[in-house]
C-alpha positions as CSV (number, residue, x, y, z in Angstrom):
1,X,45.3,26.3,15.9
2,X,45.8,29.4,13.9
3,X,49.3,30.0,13.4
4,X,49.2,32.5,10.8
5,X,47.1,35.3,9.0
6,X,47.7,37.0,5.6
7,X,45.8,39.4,3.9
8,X,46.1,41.6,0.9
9,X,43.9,44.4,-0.7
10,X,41.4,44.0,1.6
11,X,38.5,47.0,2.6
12,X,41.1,49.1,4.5
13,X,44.2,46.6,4.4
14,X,46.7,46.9,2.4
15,X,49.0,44.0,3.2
16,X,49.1,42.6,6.8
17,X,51.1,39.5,8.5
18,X,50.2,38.4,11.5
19,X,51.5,35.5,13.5
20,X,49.4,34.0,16.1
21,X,50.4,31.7,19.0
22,X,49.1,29.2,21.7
23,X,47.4,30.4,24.6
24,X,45.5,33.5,25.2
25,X,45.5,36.4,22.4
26,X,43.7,39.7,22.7
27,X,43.3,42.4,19.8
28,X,42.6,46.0,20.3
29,X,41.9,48.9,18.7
30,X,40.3,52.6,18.7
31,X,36.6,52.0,17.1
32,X,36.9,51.8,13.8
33,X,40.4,51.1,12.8
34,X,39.4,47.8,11.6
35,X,38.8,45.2,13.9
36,X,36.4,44.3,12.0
37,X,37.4,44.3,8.9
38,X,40.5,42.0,10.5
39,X,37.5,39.5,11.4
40,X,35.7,40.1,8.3
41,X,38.7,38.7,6.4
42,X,39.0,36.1,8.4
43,X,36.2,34.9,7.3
44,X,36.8,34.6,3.9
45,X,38.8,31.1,4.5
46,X,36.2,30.2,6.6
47,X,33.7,29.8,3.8
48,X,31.9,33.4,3.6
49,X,30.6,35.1,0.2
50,X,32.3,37.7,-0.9
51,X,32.3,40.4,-3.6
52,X,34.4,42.9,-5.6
53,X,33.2,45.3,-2.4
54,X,35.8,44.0,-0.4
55,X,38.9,45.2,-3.1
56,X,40.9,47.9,-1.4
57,X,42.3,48.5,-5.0
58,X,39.8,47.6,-7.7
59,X,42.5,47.1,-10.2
60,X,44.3,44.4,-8.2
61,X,42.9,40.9,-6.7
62,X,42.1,40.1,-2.4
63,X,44.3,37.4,-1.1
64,X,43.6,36.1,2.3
65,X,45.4,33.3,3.9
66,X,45.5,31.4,6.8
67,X,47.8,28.5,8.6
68,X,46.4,26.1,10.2
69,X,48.3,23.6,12.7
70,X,46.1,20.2,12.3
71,X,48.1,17.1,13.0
72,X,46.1,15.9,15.9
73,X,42.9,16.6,15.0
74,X,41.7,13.5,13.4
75,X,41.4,15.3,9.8
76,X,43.0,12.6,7.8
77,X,39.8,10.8,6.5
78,X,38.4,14.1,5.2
79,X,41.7,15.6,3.7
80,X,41.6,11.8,2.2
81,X,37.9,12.2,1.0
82,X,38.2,15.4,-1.1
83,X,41.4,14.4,-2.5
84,X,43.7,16.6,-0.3
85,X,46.9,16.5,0.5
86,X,47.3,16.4,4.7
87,X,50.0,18.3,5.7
88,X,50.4,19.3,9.3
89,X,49.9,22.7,8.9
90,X,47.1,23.5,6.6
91,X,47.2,26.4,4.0
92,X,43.9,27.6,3.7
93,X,43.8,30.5,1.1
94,X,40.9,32.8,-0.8
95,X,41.5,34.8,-3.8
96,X,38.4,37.4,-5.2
97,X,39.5,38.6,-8.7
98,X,38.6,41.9,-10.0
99,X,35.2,40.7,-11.4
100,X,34.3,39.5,-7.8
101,X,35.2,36.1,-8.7
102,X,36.0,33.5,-5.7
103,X,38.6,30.5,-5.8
104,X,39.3,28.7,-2.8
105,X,42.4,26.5,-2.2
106,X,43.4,24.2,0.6
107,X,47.2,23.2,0.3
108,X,47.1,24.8,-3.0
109,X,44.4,22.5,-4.6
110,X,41.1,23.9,-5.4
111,X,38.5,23.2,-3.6
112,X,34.5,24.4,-3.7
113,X,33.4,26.8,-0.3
114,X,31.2,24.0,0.9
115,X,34.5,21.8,1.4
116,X,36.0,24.5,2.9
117,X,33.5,25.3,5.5
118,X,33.6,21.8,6.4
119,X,37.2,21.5,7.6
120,X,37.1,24.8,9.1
121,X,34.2,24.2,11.1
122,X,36.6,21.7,12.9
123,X,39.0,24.3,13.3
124,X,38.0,27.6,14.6
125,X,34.8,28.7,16.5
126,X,34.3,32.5,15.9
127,X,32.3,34.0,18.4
128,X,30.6,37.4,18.2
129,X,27.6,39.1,20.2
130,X,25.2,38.2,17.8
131,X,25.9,34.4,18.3
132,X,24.2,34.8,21.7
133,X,20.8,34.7,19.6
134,X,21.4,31.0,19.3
135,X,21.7,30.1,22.7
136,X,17.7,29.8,22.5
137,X,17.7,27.8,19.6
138,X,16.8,23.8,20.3
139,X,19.9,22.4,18.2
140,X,22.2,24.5,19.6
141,X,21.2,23.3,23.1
142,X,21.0,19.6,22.5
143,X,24.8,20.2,20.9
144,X,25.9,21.5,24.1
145,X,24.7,18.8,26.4
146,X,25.3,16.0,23.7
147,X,29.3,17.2,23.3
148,X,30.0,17.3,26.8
149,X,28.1,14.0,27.3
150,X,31.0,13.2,24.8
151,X,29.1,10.9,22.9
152,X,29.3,12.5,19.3
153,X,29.9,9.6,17.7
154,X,26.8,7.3,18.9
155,X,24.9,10.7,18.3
156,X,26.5,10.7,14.7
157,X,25.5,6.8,14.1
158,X,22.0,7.4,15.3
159,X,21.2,10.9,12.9
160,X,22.8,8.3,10.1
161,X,20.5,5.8,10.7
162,X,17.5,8.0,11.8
163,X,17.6,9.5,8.1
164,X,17.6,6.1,6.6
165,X,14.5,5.3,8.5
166,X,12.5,8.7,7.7
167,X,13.8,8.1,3.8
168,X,12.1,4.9,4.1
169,X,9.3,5.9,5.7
170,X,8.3,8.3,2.9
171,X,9.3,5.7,0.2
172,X,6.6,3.7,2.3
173,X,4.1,7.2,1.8
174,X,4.9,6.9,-1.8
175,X,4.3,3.0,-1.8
176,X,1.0,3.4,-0.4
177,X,-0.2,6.0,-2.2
178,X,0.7,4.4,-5.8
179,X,-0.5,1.1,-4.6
180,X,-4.1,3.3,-3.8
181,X,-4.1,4.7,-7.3
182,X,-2.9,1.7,-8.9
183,X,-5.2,-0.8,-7.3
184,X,-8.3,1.7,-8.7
185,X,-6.5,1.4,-12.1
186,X,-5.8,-2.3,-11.6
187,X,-9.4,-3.8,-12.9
188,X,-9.1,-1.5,-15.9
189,X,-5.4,-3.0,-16.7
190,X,-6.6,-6.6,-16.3
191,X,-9.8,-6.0,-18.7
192,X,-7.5,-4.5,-21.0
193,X,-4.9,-7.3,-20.4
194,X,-7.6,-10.3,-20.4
195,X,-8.9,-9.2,-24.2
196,X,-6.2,-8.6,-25.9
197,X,-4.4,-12.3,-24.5
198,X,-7.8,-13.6,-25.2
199,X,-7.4,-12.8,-28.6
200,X,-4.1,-14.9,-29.2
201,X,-2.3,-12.5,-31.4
202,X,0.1,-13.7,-33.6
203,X,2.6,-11.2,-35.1
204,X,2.1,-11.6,-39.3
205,X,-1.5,-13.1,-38.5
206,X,-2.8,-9.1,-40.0
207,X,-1.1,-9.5,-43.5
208,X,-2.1,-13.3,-44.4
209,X,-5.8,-13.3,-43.2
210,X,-6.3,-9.9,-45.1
211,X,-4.6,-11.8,-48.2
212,X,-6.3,-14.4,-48.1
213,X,-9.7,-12.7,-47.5
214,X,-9.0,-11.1,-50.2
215,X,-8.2,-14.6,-52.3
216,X,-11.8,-16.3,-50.8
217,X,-14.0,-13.0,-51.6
218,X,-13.1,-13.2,-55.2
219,X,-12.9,-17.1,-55.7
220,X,-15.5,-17.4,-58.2
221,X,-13.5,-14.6,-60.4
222,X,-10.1,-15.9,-59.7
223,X,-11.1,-19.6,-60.8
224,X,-13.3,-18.4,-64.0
225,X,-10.4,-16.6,-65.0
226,X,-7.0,-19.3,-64.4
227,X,-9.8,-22.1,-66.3
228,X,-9.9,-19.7,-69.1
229,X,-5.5,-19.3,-69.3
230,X,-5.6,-23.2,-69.0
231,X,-8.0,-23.7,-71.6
232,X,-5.8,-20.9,-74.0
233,X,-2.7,-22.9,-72.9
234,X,-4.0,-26.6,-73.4
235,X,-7.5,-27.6,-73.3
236,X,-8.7,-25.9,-76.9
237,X,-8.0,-27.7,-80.2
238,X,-5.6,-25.1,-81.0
239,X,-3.8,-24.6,-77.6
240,X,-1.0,-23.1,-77.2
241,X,1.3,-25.8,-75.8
242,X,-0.1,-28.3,-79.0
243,X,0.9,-24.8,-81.3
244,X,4.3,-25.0,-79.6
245,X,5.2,-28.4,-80.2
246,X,4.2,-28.5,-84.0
247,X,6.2,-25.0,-84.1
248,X,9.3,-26.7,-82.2
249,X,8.5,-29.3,-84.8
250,X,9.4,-27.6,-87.6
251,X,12.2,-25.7,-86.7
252,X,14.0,-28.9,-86.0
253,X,13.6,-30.2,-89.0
254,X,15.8,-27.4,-90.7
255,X,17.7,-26.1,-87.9
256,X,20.7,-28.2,-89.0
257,X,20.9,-26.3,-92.1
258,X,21.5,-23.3,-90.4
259,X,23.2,-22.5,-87.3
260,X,20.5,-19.4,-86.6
261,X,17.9,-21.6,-86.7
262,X,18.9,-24.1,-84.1
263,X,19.2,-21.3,-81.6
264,X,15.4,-20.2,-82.4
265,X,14.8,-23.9,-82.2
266,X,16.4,-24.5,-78.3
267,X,14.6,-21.1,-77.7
268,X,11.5,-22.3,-79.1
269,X,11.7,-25.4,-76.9
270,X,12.5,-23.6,-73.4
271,X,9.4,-22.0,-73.9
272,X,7.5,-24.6,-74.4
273,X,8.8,-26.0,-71.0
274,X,8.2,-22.8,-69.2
275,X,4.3,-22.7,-70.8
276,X,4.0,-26.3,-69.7
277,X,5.2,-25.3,-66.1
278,X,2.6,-22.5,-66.0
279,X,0.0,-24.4,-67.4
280,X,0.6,-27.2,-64.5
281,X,1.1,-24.5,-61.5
282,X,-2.1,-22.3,-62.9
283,X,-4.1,-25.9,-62.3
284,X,-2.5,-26.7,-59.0
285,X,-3.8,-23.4,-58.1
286,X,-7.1,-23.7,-59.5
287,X,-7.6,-26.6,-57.8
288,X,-6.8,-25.3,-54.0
289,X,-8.9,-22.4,-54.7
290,X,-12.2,-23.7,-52.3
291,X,-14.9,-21.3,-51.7
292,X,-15.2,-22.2,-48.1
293,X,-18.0,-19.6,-46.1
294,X,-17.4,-20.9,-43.0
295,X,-13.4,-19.6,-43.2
296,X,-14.4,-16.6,-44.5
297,X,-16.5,-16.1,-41.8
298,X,-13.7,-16.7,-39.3
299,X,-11.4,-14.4,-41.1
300,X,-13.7,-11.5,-41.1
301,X,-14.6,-11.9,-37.5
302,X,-10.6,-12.3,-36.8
303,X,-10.0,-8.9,-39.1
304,X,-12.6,-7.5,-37.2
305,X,-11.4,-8.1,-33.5
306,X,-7.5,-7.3,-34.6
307,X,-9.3,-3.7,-36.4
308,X,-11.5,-3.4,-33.1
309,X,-8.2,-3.5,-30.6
310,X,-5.4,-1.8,-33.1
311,X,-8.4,1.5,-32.8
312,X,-8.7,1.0,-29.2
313,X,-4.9,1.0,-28.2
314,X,-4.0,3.2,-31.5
315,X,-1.9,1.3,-32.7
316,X,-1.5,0.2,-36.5
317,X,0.2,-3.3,-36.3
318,X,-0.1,-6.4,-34.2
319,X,3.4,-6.1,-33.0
320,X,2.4,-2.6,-31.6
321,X,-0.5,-4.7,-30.1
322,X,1.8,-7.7,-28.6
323,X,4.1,-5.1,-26.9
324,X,0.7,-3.6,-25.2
325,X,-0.1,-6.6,-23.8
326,X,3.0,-7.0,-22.4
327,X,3.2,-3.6,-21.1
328,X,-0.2,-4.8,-19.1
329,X,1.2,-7.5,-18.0
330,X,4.2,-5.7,-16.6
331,X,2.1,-3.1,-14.9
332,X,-0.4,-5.8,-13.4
333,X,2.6,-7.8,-11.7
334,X,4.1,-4.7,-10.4
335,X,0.5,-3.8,-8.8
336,X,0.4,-7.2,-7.3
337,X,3.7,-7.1,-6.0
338,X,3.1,-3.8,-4.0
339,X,1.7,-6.1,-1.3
340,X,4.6,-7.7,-0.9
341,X,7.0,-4.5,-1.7
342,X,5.4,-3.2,2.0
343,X,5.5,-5.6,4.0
344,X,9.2,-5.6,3.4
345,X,9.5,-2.3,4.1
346,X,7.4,-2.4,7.0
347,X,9.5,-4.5,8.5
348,X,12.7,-2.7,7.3
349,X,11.3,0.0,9.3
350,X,10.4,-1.4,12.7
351,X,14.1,-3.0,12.6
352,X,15.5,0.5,12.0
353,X,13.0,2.0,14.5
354,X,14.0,-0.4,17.1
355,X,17.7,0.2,16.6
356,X,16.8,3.9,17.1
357,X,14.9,3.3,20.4
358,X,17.6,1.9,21.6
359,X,20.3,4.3,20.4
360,X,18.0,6.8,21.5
361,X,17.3,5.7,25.0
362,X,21.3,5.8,25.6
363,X,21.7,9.2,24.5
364,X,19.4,10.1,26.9
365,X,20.2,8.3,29.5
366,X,24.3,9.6,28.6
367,X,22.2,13.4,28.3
368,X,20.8,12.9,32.1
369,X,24.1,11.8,33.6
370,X,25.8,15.2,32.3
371,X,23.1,17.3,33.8
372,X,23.4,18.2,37.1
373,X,27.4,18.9,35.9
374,X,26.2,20.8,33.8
375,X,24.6,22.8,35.7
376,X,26.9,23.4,38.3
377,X,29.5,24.6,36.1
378,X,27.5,26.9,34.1
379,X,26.1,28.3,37.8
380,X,30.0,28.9,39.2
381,X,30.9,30.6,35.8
382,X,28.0,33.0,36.5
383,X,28.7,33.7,39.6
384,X,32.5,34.4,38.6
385,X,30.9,36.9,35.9
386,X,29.0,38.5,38.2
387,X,25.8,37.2,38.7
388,X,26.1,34.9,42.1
389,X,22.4,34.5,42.2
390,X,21.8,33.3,38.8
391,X,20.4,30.1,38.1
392,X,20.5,28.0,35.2
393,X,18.6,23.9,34.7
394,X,19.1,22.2,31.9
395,X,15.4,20.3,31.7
396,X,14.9,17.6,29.2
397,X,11.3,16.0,28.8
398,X,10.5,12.7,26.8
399,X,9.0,13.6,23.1
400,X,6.5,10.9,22.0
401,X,8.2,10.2,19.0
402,X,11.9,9.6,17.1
403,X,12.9,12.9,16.2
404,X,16.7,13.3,14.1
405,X,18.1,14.2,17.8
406,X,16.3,11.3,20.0
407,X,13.6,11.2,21.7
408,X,14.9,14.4,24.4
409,X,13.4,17.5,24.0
410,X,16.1,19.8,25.9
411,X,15.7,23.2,27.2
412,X,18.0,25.9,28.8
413,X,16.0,27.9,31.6
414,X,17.5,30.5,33.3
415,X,17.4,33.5,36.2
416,X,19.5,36.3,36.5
417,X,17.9,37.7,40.2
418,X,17.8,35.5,43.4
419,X,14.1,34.3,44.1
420,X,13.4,34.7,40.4
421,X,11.3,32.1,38.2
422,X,14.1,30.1,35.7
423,X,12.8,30.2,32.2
424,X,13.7,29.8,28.7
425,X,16.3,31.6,27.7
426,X,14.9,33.4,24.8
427,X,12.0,34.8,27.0
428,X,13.9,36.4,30.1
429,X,17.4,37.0,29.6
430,X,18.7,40.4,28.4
431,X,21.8,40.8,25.9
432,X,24.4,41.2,28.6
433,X,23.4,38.7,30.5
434,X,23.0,36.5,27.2
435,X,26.7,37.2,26.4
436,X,27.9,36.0,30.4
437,X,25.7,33.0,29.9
438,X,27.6,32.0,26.7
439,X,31.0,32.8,27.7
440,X,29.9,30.4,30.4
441,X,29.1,27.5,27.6
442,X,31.7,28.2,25.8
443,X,34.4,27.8,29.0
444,X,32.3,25.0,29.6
445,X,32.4,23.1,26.0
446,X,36.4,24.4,26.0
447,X,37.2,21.6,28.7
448,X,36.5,19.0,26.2
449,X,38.8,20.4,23.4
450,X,35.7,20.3,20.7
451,X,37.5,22.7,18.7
452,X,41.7,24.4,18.5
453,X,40.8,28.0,18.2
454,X,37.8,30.4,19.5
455,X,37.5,33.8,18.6
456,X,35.7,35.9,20.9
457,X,34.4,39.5,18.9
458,X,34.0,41.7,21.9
459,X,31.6,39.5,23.6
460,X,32.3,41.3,27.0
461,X,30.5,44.3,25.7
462,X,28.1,45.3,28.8
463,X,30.9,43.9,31.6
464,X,33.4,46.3,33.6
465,X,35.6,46.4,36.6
466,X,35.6,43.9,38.6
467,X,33.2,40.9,36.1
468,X,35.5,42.6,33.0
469,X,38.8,40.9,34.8
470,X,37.0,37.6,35.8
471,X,35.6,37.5,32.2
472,X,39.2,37.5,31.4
473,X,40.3,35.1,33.5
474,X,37.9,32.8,32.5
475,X,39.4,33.2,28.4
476,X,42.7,32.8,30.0
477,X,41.5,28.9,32.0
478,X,40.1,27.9,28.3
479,X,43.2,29.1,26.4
480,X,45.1,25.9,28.6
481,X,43.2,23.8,26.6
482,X,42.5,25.6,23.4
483,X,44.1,28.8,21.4
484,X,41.8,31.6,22.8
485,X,41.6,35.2,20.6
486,X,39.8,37.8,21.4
487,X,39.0,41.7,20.3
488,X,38.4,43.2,23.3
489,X,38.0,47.4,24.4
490,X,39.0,45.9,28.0
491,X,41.7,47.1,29.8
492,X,41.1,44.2,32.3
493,X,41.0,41.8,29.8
494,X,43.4,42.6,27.7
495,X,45.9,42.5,30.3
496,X,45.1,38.8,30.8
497,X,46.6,38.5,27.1
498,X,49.9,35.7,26.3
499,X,50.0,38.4,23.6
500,X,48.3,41.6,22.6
501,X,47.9,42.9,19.1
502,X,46.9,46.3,18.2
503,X,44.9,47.7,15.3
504,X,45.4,51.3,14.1
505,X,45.0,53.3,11.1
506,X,47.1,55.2,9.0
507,X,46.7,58.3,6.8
508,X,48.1,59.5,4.4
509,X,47.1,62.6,1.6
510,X,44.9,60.0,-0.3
511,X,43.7,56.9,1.4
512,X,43.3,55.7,4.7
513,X,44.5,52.0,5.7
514,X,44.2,49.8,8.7
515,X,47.3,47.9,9.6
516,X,48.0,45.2,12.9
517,X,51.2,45.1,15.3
518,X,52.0,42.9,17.9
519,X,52.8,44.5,21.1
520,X,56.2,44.7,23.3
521,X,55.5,44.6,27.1
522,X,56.2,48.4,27.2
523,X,53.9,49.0,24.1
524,X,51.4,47.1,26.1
525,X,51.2,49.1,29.4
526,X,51.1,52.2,27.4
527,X,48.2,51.0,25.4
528,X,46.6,49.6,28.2
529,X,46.8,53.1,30.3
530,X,45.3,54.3,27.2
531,X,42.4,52.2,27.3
532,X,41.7,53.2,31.3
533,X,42.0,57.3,31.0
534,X,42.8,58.1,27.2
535,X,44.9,58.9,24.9
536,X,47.3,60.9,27.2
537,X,47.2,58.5,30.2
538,X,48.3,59.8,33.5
539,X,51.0,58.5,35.9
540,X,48.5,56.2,38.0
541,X,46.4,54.9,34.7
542,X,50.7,53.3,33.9
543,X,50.9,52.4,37.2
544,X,47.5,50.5,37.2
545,X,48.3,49.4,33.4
546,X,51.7,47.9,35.1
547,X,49.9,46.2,37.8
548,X,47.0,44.3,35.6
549,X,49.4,42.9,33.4
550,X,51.7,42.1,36.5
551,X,48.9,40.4,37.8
């Protein structure tokens, strides 16, 4: 419940504390002096935008905080989630800075407005004439019947699994649709595949057949030219290496008379060595050299094929080319594994379908059992508020597939006039007879304690006399079970008020500001004579003040 409102440089308030009880609440108020803005604010810890607008002093920031008592309402697990501290009374605060900049705290951690709106949706339900609009809308309905089937957890369970199955049913969309395109592709990838594994790529194959094309195309030069070094180097009468051994010769003969000499003379001798080295390697070459057409053929028709495929596939190496033709491969395995990729799924689906048919056919059947209840509730309420011969069905019809509420489509009709035709909401009822009809619903979803606090924005707009007190009365039976406030210009209702609150304005020779009191029980028949005649009420408007709260 709310136990506690502060708010500070906000629209018309300057500073306001307000403490707030159990039971049944009522707030009033000459139009204008800032009921709304009361609600407005309220609003702000409830997860609205806001903007610099709302600064009643544009120099200084808006604070607006509220207390929440929360112990038993099974919050824990989502204080635990966000990383909030639980406390039994919750301090839910907003700040908007000069520069219309919004924090939000919970327990004096920050926290983001979508967190916030999520705990205080389990906290307060604020109600105001233009929530009537939703009475016609489908969700809103199914809600109704669904919470006071009380089955919100098996309803939970089967939207959780329901979006698992449509998030696999789209995956299997996707499936089909890439397995349609790739299929199409799939002959293309496997011609591609088929010639470049055909051609048994081997990663430095490029370099040595281009070398040693190069070595057979010029065979007849190459040998020509290593018989002429070997004949310089040996085979002529005066060779080189016959040169270098009379040279080495001679200089051995006198290199012991002179140190100089003997080096020239080792020198002399290593390169006779080397030149015999070269002279043997040049002929062991020589002699592999074999002009062989047939090879040459093969490695031009290789050359050619790796050429052919590194144009085709762009690509300027044969590792480029080994990595394309594994990319193939990869894509053609994944395309023939699509078959078996949905018949998985397939099956993944009709198990998660059948779990939802049978989810679904309990909610329903839980739905049909609340009905006629229901009904007869919502019927007496009416008739309390003044319309005895309304009627009101709550008609559910079988959809022909899963939907992410079942397989109920639910509908509200209703009749204001005896005899009349019920029908859906949204297509007879007018706006007074819209706000009875939720009042009813919402004395009806009070019983099972869905929520600590409603706030009721002067839903009894159109009502008087007689309807106006059972309208209160009716507040008062849901604030046994839940904290009830409501902004009322009602006499008769806000005499049914645990404890009345007034709004007022004050003036002085600059600004205007709203401010909020609680009432004393003499304050309260004055005010409440005032609502009946005016602002100078008359001995009988006390007396009849006297005698509604009395009563």
């Amino acid at each position: 419940m709310l136990k506690h409102l502060y708010i500070e440089n906000y629209a018309l308030i300057e500073k306001l504390d307000i403490d707030f009880s159990e039971g049944f609440s009522v707030i009033t108020g000459e139009t204008g002096a800032g009921k709304s803005i009361l609600l407005g604010a309220l609003s702000l810890i409830l997860g609205q935008r806001a903007d610099t607008q709302v600064l009643l002093d544009s120099n200084k920031k808006c604070i607006v905080e509220g207390s929440f008592l929360i112990k038993d309402l099974g919050l824990n697990d989502i204080f635990k989630q966000n990383e909030l501290d639980f406390e039994e009374v919750a301090i839910l605060r907003r700040e908007i800075n000069q520069q219309g900049k919004s924090r939000a705290f919970i327990n004096d951690t920050p926290v983001n407005l979508t967190v916030m709106k999520i705990i205080t949706e389990r906290l307060i339900d604020i109600h105001s004439q233009h929530q009537t609009l939703t009475l016609a809308e489908r969700g809103f309905q199914i809600n109704i019947v669904d919470g006071y089937a009380n089955h919100i957890a098996i309803v939970k369970e089967y939207k959780s699994v329901y979006l698992k199955y449509k998030e696999l049913i789209n995956e299997l969309h996707h499936l089909n649709e890439e397995e349609t395109k790739s299929k199409a592709d799939l002959d293309y990838f496997q011609f591609q595949y088929e010639e470049l594994e055909s051609a048994k790529l081997i990663e430095d194959e490029q370099e040595n057949a281009e070398s040693e094309l190069e070595t057979l195309n010029h065979t007849e030069d190459i040998k020509q030219n290593l018989n002429k070094v070997l004949f310089l180097l040996k085979e002529n009468e005066s060779n080189m290496l016959t040169n270098m051994v009379e040279i080495n010769k001679t200089l051995t003969q006198i290199a012991r008379f002179k140190t100089d000499i003997q080096t020239i003379s080792e020198r002399t001798n290593s390169s006779y060595l080397e030149l015999k080295d070269i002279a043997n390697e040049i002929t062991i070459i020589e002699q592999g050299i074999v002009y062989d057409p047939e090879h040459l053929a093969y490695l031009k028709n290789r050359l050619d094929i790796i050429y052919h495929l590194q144009q085709k596939h762009r690509a300027t190496t044969i590792k480029e080319l080994i990595e394309i033709t594994n990319t193939l491969q990869i894509k053609i395995e994944s395309i023939n594994s699509f078959d078996n990729k949905i018949i998985e799924l397939k099956k993944e689906i009709a198990s998660l379908e059948a779990s939802l048919k049978e989810k679904a056919a309990l909610i329903s059947i839980k739905r049909k059992n609340v009905v006629s209840e229901i009904e007869k509730q919502i019927v007496e309420s009416l008739s309390k508020l003044g319309m005895p011969h309304a009627s009101f069905f709550v008609q559910i019809n079988p959809l022909p597939e899963l939907t992410s509420t079942g397989i109920d489509e639910i509908s509200f009709l209703f009749n204001a006039n005896l005899g009349g035709e019920p029908k859906e909401i949204g297509k007879i009822a007018s706006g007074g007879e819209l706000s009875r009809l939720m009042l009813a619903i919402k004395s009806l979803i009070s019983q099972k304690n869905f929520l600590p606090t409603i706030l009721f924005d002067e839903i009894d707009i159109g009502v008087s006399g007689d309807v106006a007190s059972k309208v209160g009365s009716i507040m008062k039976k849901m604030a046994e079970t839940m904290q009830v406030i409501t902004i009322t210009h009602l006499p008769q209702i806000a005499a049914k008020g645990s404890d009345h609150f007034f709004v007022y304005k004050e003036f002085d020779n600059t600004s205007t500001k709203s401010n909020i009191r609680k009432l004393s029980n003499e304050e309260r028949i004055v005010e409440i004579a005032k609502m009946l005649s005016g602002n100078s009420p008359t001995l009988a408007a006390t007396e009849n003040a006297r005698e509604l709260l009395q009563n």
